[in-house]
C-alpha positions in Angstrom: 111.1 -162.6 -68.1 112.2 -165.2 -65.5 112.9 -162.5 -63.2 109.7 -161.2 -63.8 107.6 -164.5 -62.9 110.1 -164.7 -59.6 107.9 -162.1 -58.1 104.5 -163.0 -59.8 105.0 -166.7 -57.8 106.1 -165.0 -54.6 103.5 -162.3 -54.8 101.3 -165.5 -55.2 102.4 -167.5 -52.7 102.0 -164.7 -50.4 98.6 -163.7 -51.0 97.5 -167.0 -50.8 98.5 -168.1 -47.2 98.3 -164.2 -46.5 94.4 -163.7 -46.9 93.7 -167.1 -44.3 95.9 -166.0 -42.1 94.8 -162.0 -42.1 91.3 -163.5 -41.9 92.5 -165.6 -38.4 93.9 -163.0 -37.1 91.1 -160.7 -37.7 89.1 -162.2 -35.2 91.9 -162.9 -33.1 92.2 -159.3 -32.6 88.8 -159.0 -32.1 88.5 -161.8 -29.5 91.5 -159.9 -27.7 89.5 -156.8 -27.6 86.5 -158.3 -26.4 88.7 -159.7 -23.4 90.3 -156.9 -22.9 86.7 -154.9 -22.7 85.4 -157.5 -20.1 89.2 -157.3 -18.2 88.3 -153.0 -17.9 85.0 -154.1 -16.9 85.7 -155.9 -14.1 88.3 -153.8 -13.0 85.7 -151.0 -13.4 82.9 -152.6 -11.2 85.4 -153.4 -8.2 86.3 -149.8 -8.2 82.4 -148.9 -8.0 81.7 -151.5 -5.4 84.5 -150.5 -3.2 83.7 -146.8 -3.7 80.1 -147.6 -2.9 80.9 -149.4 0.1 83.5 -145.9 1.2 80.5 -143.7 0.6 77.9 -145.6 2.4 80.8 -145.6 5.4 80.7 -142.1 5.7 77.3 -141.4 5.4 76.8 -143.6 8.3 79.1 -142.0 10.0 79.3 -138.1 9.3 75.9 -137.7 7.6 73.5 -139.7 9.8 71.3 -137.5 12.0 70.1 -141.1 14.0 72.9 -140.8 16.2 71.9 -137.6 17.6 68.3 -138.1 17.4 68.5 -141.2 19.2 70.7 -140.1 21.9 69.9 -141.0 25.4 71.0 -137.8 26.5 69.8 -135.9 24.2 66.2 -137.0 24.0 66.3 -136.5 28.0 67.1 -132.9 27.4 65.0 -129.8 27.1 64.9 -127.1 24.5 68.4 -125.9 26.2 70.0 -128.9 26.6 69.7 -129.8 23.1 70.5 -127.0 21.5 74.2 -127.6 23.7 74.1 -130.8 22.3 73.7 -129.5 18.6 76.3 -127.1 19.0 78.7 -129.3 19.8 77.9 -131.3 17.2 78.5 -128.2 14.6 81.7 -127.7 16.6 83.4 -131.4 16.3 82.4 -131.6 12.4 82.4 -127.6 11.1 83.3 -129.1 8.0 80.3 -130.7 7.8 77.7 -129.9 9.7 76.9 -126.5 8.5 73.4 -125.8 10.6 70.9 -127.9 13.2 67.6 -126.8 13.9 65.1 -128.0 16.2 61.6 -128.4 14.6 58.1 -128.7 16.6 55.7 -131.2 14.7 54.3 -128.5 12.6 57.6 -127.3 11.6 57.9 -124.1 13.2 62.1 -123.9 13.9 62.3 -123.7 17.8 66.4 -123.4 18.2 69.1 -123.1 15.5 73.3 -123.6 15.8 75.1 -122.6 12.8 78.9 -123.3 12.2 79.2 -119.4 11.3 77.5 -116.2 11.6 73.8 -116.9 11.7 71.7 -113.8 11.6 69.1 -115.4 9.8 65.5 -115.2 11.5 63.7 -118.2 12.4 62.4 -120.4 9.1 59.2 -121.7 8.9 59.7 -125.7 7.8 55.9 -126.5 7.3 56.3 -125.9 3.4 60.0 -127.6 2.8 59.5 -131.1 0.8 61.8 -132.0 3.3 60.0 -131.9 6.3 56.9 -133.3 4.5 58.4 -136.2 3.6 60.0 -136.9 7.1 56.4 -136.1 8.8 54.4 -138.4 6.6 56.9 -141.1 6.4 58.2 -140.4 10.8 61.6 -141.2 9.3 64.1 -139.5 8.1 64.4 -137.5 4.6 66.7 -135.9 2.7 67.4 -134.3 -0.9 70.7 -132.5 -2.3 70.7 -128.7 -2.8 73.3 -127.2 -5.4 74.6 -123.7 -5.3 76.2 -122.1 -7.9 79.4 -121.1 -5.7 78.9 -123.4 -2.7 79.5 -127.2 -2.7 76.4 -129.2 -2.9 74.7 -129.8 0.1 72.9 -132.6 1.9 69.6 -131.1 3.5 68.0 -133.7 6.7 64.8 -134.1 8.9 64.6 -136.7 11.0 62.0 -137.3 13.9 63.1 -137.0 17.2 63.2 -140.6 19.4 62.7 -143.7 18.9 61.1 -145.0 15.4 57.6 -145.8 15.5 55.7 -143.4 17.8 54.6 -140.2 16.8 57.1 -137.2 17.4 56.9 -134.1 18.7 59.6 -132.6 17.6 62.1 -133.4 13.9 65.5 -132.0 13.3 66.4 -130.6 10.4 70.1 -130.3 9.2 72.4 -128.9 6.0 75.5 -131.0 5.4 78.2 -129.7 3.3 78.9 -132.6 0.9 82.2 -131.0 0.2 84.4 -134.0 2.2 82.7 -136.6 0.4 82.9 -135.0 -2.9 86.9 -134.6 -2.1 86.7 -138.4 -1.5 84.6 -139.1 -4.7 87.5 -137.6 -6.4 90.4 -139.5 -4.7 88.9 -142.6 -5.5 88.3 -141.6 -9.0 92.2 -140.3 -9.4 93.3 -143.3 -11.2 90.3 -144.1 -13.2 90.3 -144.3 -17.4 87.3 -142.6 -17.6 85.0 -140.5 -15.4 84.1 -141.9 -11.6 81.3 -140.3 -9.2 78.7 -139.8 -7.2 75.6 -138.9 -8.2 72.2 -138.2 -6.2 68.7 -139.9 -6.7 67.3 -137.6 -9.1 70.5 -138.1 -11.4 72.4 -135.3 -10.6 76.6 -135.3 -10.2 77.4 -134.8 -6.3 81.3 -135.3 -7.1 83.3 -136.8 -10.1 87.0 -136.9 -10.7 86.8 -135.0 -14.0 85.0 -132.5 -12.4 82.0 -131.6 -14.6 79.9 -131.1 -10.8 82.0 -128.3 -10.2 81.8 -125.9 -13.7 78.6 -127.3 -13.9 76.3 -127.5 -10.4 73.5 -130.2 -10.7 74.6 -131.0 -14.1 73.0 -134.3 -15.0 75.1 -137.7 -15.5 75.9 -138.8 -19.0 72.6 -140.4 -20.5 74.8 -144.3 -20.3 75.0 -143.7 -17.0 71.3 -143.6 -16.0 70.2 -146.1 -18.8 72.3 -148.5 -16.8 71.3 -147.6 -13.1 67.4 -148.1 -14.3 67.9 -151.8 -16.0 70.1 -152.3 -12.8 66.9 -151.1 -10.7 64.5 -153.1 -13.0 66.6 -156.3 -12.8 67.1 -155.3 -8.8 70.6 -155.3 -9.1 73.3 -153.6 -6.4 75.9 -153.6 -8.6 75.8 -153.5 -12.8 78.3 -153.2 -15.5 78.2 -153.8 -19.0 79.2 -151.8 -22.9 76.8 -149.1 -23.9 75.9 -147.8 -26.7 74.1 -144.0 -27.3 74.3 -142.2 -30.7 76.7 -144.2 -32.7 79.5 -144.4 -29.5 79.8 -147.0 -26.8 81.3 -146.5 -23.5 82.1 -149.2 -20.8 79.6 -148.3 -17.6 79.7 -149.7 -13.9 77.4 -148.1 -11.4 77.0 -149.6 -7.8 74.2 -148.5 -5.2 75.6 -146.9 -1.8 73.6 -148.9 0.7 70.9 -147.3 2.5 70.5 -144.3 -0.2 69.2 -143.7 -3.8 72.7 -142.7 -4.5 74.8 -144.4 -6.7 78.5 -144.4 -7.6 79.7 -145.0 -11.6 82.3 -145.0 -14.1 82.2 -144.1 -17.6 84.6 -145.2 -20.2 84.6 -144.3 -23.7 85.3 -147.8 -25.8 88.3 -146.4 -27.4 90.5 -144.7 -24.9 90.6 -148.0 -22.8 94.1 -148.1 -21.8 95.9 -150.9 -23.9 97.5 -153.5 -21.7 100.1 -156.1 -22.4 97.5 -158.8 -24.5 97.1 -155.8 -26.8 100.5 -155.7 -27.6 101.0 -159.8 -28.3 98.3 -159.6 -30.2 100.3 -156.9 -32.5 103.2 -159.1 -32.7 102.0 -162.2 -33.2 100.5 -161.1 -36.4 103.2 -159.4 -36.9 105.7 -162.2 -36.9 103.2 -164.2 -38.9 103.7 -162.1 -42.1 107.1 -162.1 -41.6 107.1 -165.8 -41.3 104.8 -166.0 -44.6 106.5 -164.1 -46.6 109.9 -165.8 -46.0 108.2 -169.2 -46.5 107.3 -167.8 -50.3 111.2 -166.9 -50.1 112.2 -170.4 -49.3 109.5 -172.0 -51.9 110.5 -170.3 -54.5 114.2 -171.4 -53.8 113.0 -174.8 -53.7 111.1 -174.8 -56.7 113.5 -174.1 -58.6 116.0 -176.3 -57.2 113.5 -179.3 -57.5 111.6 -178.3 -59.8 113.0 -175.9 -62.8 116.5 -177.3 -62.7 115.5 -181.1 -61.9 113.9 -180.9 -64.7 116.0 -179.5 -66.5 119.2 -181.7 -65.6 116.6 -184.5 -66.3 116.1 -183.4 -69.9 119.7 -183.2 -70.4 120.3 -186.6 -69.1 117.8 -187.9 -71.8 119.7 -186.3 -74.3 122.5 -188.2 -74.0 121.0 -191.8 -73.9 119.3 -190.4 -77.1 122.5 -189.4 -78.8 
C-alpha cells in the first residue's frame, strides 16, 4: 500500500509542475518557430533582391537593343552598313542573339541576320503586338515567346535614334533567354524551396526546380502572384511575407528586376524550412526541463518522508515515553 501511494505522490507531483511548464514551453516553441519563419524570410528576400539586381545586370547588358539602336555608327549607316553591324552583333553573342531585322515604320522587314541558317522569307511585322506596341509607344517593347522544345525567348522592337522624334525605321530582335534561365538556376542552387524568374504575364522564364522546362509557360504557383500584386498595390520593389492558399502556407519573397515587369521569387513550403540550431535548443531545453521535474518529484518525495512520515513518526514515539 505505501509503495503504492509512492507513485500516486510522484505521479502527482509531476503532473502538477508538468502541465505549467508544458504550457511555457508550448509557446516557447511556437515563438521559436515564428523566429525561425521571419530568420528564412529574410534570408529569402536577400536572395531575391540580389537575384533581381543579377538579372536586371544582364538585361542591360546582353538583352538591351538601345545600345545598338543608339549607335553613332550605326544610325550613320545605310541599309548595308547596318546590316554589317547586326551581324556582328549575332556573331559576338550567338548564344543570344538569335535574329536582327531591320523594320521600315510600317513594319515591312528590310534586312535580316540570323545566327544560323535563315531561309525564311521576309516577315511582314505590321500585325506582331510587338511592333505595335513599340510604334505607338516610339520605345521599345518586348513579350516572351515559349516553345515546346526551344528555351523561351525574348522577342524586341525598338525605334531606331534618338528617343523622342519619330522613326523611320525599328529593329526587331529574338533573344534566346537560355543564359539567363542557366543563371536563374545557379542562383536558385542552394535555395529551400523554388527560386525564379518569371515574365509580366506570370509565366516561369527559369526556376531551379525546373517546372519551366517539363512545363513551357507554365504559370507560377498562385502565392506567388497573390504576393507580386499586393506588392504592386502597395508599390513595393521588394515583398516577402507567409501565405496561405487551401489549407497550406508557404514563405514567399518576390523582388522586381528594375526596368521590366519581370520579377524574381522564392517559394517555401512552411514545413520543409530547414531546421537550424534555435530549433534544436528549443528541443532540449524542454527536454532537460522534464528531466529536471521529474527528479525534483524524486527528491520530494525523499524528503517527505524524511521530514515528514518519519519526523512524525520519531515524534510520536518520543511522546510515548514521557507518557509511560
Amino acid at each position: 500500500m505505501q509503495e503504492k501511494n509512492k507513485y500516486k505522490f510522484l505521479a502527482t507531483v509531476i503532473c502538477l509542475f508538468l502541465l505549467p511548464f508544458i504550457i511555457v514551453s508550448r509557446h516557447f516553441a511556437i515563438g521559436s518557430r515564428s523566429l525561425q519563419k521571419n530568420e528564412t524570410l529574410r534570408h529569402s528576400e536577400m536572395r531575391t533582391v540580389a537575384g533581381a539586381g543579377i538579372a536586371a545586370n544582364e538585361i542591360n547588358t546582353s538583352y538591351n537593343l538601345s545600345r545598338l539602336t543608339g549607335d553613332k555608327k550605326f544610325l550613320a549607316a545605310g541599309t548595308g552598313g547596318r546590316k554589317a553591324e547586326m551581324a556582328l552583333k549575332v556573331k559576338e553573342t550567338p548564344l543570344i542573339y538569335s535574329e536582327l531585322a531591320l523594320l521600315t515604320a510600317s513594319g515591312r522587314e528590310v534586312c535580316r541576320v540570323a545566327a544560323g541558317k535563315d531561309g525564311k522569307p521576309l516577315i511582314d511585322y505590321a500585325k506582331s503586338g510587338v511592333f505595335a506596341e513599340a510604334k505607338k509607344t516610339a520605345a521599345a517593347a518586348g513579350a516572351v515567346e515559349y516553345g515546346e522544345y526551344t528555351p523561351p525567348a525574348l522577342v524586341l522592337a525598338g525605334p531606331v535614334g534618338a528617343p523622342g522624334g519619330k522613326p523611320e525605321y525599328f529593329l526587331a530582335a529574338r533573344l534566346s533567354l537560355a543564359y539567363l534561365g542557366e543563371l536563374v538556376r545557379l542562383m536558385g542552387k542552394n535555395s529551400p524551396g523554388n527560386f525564379g524568374l518569371l515574365d509580366g504575364g506570370g509565366q516561369i522564364i527559369a526556376d531551379s526546380m525546373n517546372m519551366s522546362t517539363v512545363k513551357p509557360g507554365i504559370q507560377a504557383p498562385p502565392e506567388v502572384l497573390k504576393l507580386i500584386a499586393a506588392a504592386q498595390e502597395r508599390s513595393l520593389r521588394n515583398f516577402a511575407r507567409e501565405i496561405s492558399f487551401k489549407g497550406s502556407s508557404s514563405l514567399v519573397s518576390v523582388s522586381n528586376v528594375a526596368g521590366t515587369r519581370w520579377w524574381i521569387y522564392e517559394i517555401t513550403d512552411s514545413a520543409d524550412i530547414p531546421s537550424y540550431v534555435g530549433s534544436s535548443r528549443v528541443g532540449k531545453v524542454v527536454f532537460t526541463g522534464i528531466l529536471m521535474i521529474i527528479l525534483f518529484a524524486l527528491i520530494t518525495h525523499r524528503l517527505a518522508m524524511v521530514w515528514l512520515v518519519r519526523g512524525n513518526e520519531a515524534a510520536g514515539a518520543k511522546q510515548g515515553q514521557y507518557r509511560g
